[in-house]
N, C-alpha and C positions, 0 to 999 in steps of 0.2 A: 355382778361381775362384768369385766368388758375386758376386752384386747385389743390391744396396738399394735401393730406391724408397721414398720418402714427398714426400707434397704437402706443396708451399711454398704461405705463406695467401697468396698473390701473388696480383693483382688477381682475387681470389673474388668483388668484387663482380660484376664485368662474367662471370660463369661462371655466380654462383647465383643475381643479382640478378632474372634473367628467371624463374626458374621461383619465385622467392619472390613476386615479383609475381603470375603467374599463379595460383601459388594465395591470394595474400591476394584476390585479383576475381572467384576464381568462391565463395570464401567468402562476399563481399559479397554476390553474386549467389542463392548459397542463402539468405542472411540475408533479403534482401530480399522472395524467394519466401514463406518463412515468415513475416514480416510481414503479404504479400497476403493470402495465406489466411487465418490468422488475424483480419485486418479482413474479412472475404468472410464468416466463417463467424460475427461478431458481430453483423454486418449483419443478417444471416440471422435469427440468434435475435432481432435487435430488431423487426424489420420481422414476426417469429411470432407477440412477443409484443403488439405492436399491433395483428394485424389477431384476434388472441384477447382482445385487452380490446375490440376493436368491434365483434365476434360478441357477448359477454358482454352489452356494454350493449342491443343490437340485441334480443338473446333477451328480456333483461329487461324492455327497451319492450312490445315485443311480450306480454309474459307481463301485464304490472301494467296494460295501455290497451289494448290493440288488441287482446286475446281478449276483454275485458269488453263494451269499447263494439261488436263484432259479435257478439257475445252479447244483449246488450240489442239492438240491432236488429232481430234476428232475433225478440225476444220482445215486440217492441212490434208490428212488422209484421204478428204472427198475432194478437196482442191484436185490432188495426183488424181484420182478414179477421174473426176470431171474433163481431166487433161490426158485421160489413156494414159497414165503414169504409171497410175496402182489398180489393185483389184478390189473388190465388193468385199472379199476378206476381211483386209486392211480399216476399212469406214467401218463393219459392225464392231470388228474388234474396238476401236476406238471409242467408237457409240454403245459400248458395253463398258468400257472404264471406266464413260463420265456415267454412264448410271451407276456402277458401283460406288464411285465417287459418293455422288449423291443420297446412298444409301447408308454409307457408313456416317456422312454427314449428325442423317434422321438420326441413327442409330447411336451416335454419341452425343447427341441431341437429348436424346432419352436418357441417356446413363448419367448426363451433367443435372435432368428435371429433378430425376430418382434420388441424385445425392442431394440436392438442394433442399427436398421433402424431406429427408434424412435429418438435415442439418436443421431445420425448422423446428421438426419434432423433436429432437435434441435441447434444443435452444428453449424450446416449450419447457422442457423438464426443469 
């Protein structure tokens, strides 16, 4: 004696319809994760490179006005002390801007390195 078996296409939908669905939704579902990140990770580089074109300009101000004009301040205020004009006040106070000046310089100097590393490593991805 022997036996044969083979499947009849008899209502295959109601058999395979459940797991073809399950997987076309969690397909969606990867689809859609891969989207997010993707918008998450453009965001990212947009929001990099704007807050690096406003370091850029910030640095720039700073470089072309605001190290000159406490520069000249500080060299008018010892002119007046030189001349019995002004007092030793006057000249530290001044000589105290341009070094602030120059600190804030460093210091967004650094926050423009930091984004750049940012956007590097990003760009890496």
């Amino acid at each position: 004696s022997f036996q044969v078996t083979f499947d009849l296409p008899w209502q295959q939908e109601r058999r395979q319809g459940p797991q073809i669905k399950a997987k076309q939704l969690e397909l969606q579902r990867l689809e859609a994760e891969q989207e997010d990140v993707t918008r998450r990770h453009l965001q990212e580089l947009e929001d990099s490179a704007s807050e690096l074109a406003s370091l850029n300009s910030q640095i720039e101000r700073l470089q072309s006005a605001g190290m000159g004009l406490a520069q000249g301040r500080a060299e008018l205020a010892l002119a007046n002390y030189q001349a019995a004009k002004g007092d030793l006040s006057a000249v530290l106070a001044a000589r105290a801007q341009v070094r602030e000046s120059h600190w804030r310089l460093i210091e967004l100097q650094a926050q423009r390195d930091t984004v750049i590393a940012r956007l590097n490593s990003l760009i890496a991805d």
